[in-house]
N, C-alpha and C positions, 0 to 999 in steps of 0.2 A: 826520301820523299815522305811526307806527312800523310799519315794514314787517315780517309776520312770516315771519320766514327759520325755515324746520326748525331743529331741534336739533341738531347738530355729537355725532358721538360724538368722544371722545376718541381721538387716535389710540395705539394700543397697540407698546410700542418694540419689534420683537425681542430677545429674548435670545439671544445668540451666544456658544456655549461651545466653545472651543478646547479638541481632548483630543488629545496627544503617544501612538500607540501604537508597541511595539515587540517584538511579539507574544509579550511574556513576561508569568506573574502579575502583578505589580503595575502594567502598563498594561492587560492584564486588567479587574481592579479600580478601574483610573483611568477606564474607558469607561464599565463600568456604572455612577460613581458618576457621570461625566456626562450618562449619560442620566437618570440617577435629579435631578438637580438642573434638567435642561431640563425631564424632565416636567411637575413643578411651575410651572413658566412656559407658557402661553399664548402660541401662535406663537415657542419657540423655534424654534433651529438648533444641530445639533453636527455642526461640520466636525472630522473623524477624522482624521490625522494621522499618516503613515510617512516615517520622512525616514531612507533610503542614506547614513550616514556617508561620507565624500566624493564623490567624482566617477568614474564609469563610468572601465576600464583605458584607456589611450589609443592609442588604432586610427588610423587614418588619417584625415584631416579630413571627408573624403568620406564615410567608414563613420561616423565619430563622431556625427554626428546622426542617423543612423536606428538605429544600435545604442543611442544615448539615450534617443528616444523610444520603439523598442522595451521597452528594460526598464522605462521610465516606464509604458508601459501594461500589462506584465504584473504590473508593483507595484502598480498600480491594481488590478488586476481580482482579485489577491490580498487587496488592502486590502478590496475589495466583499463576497467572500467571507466575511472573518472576520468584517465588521460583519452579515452574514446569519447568520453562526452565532451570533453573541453575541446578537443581538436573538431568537432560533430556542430558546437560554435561558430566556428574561423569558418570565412569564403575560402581564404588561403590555405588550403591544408598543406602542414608540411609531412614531410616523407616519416610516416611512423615505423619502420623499420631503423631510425635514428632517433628513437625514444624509449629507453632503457628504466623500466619499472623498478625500484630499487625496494623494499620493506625490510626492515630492520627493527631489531629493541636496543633501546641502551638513551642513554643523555642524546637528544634531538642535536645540537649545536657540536658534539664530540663526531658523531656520528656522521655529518654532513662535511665536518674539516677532516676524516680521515676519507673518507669516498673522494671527495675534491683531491685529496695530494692521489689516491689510489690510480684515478681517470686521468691527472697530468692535468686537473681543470684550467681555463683560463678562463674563469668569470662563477660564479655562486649567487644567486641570486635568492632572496628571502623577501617575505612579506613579513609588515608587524604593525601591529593591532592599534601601536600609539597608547599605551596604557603612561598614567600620569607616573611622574616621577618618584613617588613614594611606592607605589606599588613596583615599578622596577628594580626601587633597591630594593626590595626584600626580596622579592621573590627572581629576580634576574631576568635576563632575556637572551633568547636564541639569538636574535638579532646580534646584540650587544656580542657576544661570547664569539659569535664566527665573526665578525667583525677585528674582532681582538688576536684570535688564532688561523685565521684560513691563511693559505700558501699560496693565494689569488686574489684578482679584485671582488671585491662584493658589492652589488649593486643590493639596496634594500627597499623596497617598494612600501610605500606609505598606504594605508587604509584609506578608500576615498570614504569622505565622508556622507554618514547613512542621510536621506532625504525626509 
């Protein structure tokens, strides 16, 4: 005789959305469009994203890691802020206990395609500024570069245009 075992719900995958900010309009726009696309998911997450183009001046070895960690955690606590304000925005709030404050130093674009494979992301989403083509080549772009190497889709959010 066939043993009867309960029903198994399906288990539900998170969704994990990587969003790049850099507390200009078009990262702006690139966070609410990632809350706007978690919401629609059931049990997402959006890990938020500030990355210190290089590396803190160099102090002495001794001072180097607590002046690291220190400004690590005052970037944190500014990233916490601006996701309270952004969310302080929205009629819809979503569940801020599913908004994971990230601050980091190092290459912005390196930094965001190693957090994306690290979360198992399925979606990265960026803002960019739309700088004309010659200025791209030289100087490059985040956009461009995680487009190139992320381990997921990336959505990239266009600057709307200033009035």
């Amino acid at each position: 005789m066939a043993s009867k075992e309960p029903k198994r719900l399906p288990s539900v995958k998170v969704y994990e959305v990587v969003v790049g900010v850099d507390y200009s309009g078009p990262s702006e726009q690139a966070l609410q469009t990632a809350l706007d696309m978690a919401r629609r998911r059931t049990g997402s997450h959006v890990h938020v994203v500030a990355v210190a183009e290089g590396y803190p001046a160099a102090v002495t070895e001794a001072l180097s890691a607590e002046a690291t960690t220190n400004f690590l955690n005052e970037a944190k606590a500014t990233l916490e802020s601006y996701i309270d304000e952004q969310l302080s925005k929205r009629q819809n709030l979503f569940n801020r206990k599913s908004i994971f404050a990230i601050a980091d130093f190092g290459d912005p674009a390196e930094r965001l395609v190693q957090i994306a494979k690290d979360v198992n992301a399925n979606l990265i989403v960026v803002g960019t500024h739309g700088k004309g083509a010659l200025e791209q080549a030289l100087l490059g772009s985040v956009s461009q570069k995680v487009l190139r190497e992320a381990p997921c889709s990336v959505l990239v959010v266009r600057a709307e245009p200033e009035a």
